[in-house]
N, C-alpha and C positions, 0 to 999 in steps of 0.2 A: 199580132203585129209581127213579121218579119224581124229576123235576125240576121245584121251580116256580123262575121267573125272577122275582127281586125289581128291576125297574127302577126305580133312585134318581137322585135329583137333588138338589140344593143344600141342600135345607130340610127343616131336623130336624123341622119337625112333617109333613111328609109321610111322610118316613121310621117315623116314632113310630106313626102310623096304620097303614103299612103290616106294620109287623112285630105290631102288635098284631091285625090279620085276618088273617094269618099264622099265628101262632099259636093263634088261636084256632077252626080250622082244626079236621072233626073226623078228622085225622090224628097218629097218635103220628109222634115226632121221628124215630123209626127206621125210617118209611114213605114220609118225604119228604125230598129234600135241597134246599136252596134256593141259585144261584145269584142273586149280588150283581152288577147291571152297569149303569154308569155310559156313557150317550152324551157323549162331549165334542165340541161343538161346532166348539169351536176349544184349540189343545192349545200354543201356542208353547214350553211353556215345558219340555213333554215330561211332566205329571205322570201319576200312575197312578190305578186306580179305589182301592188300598186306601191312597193317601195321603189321601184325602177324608173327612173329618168322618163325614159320610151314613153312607159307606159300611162305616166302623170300626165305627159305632154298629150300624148292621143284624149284622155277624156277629158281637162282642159279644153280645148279647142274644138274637140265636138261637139263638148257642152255647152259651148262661147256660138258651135253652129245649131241650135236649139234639141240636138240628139240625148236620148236619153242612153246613159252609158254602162256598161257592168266590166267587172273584171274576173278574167280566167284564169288558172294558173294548171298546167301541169309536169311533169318532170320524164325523161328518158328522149326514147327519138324525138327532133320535133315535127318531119314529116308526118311520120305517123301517129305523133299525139294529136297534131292537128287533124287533122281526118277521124280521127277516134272522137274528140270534143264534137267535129262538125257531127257527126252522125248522130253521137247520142243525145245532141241536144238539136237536131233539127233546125239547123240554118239553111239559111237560104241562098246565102253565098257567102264564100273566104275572098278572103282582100291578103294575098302576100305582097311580098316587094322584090322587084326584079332589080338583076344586077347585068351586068355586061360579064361574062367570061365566053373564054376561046372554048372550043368543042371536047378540045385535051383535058382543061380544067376541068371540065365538069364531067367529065368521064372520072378521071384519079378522085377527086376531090365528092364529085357528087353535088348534087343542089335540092334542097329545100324546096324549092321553087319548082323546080322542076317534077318534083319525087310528088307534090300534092297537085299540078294539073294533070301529071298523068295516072294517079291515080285514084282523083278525087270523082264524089259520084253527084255533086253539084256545084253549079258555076266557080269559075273562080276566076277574080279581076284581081290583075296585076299590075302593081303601081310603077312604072317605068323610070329608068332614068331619068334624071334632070337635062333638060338639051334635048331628050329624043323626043323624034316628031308623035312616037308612038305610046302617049303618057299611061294608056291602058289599054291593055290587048285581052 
């Protein structure tokens, strides 16, 4: 069965996006399984991806849409952790969460988002702002 990778981070309304282009997906629950994985940055204090708010709420809710769910965890970049996870565990598609930044942001600053559609070496659905007409590109 198919694997999508749901990459989460801190903020329930990315999270809320994501599982709802997820879901909306035109796949039945018994066609796809969805991996939950959290990149930590920096970890001192040793937590896990399913101690995380984010991350409770994604398989909650996946679960509640008949998916069966697993959880990921890794630590360092998270573009590249993510692409490292997708490869070695052969998914079939990443699910990130888009955000709106200006051109300058995301030059200085860098994006996530950006860093694994252009570098990733399969699909990847983006879960779009709330309001935009273009909920996944």
């Amino acid at each position: 069965m198919p694997t999508a990778l749901l990459a989460v981070d801190d903020d329930e309304s990315h999270v809320e996006r994501q599982i709802e282009t997820l879901v909306g997906l035109p796949f039945s629950s018994d066609e796809l399984t969805v991996t939950i994985l959290h990149v930590f940055s920096e970890n001192p204090s040793g937590a896990s991806v399913n101690q995380l708010k984010t991350a409770r709420l994604a398989a909650d809710r996946l679960g509640e849409a008949g998916f069966e769910t697993a959880f990921g965890e890794r630590s360092g970049d998270p573009a590249a952790e993510i692409l490292e996870y997708a490869t070695e565990n052969d998914v079939a598609l990443i699910c990130v969460a888009g955000r709106k930044r200006s051109p300058t942001g995301k030059a200085l600053f860098g994006s996530v988002t950006q860093d694994v559609i252009l570098s990733a070496e399969r699909p990847v659905l983006v879960a779009g702002e709330v309001g935009d007409d273009r909920s996944a590109a």
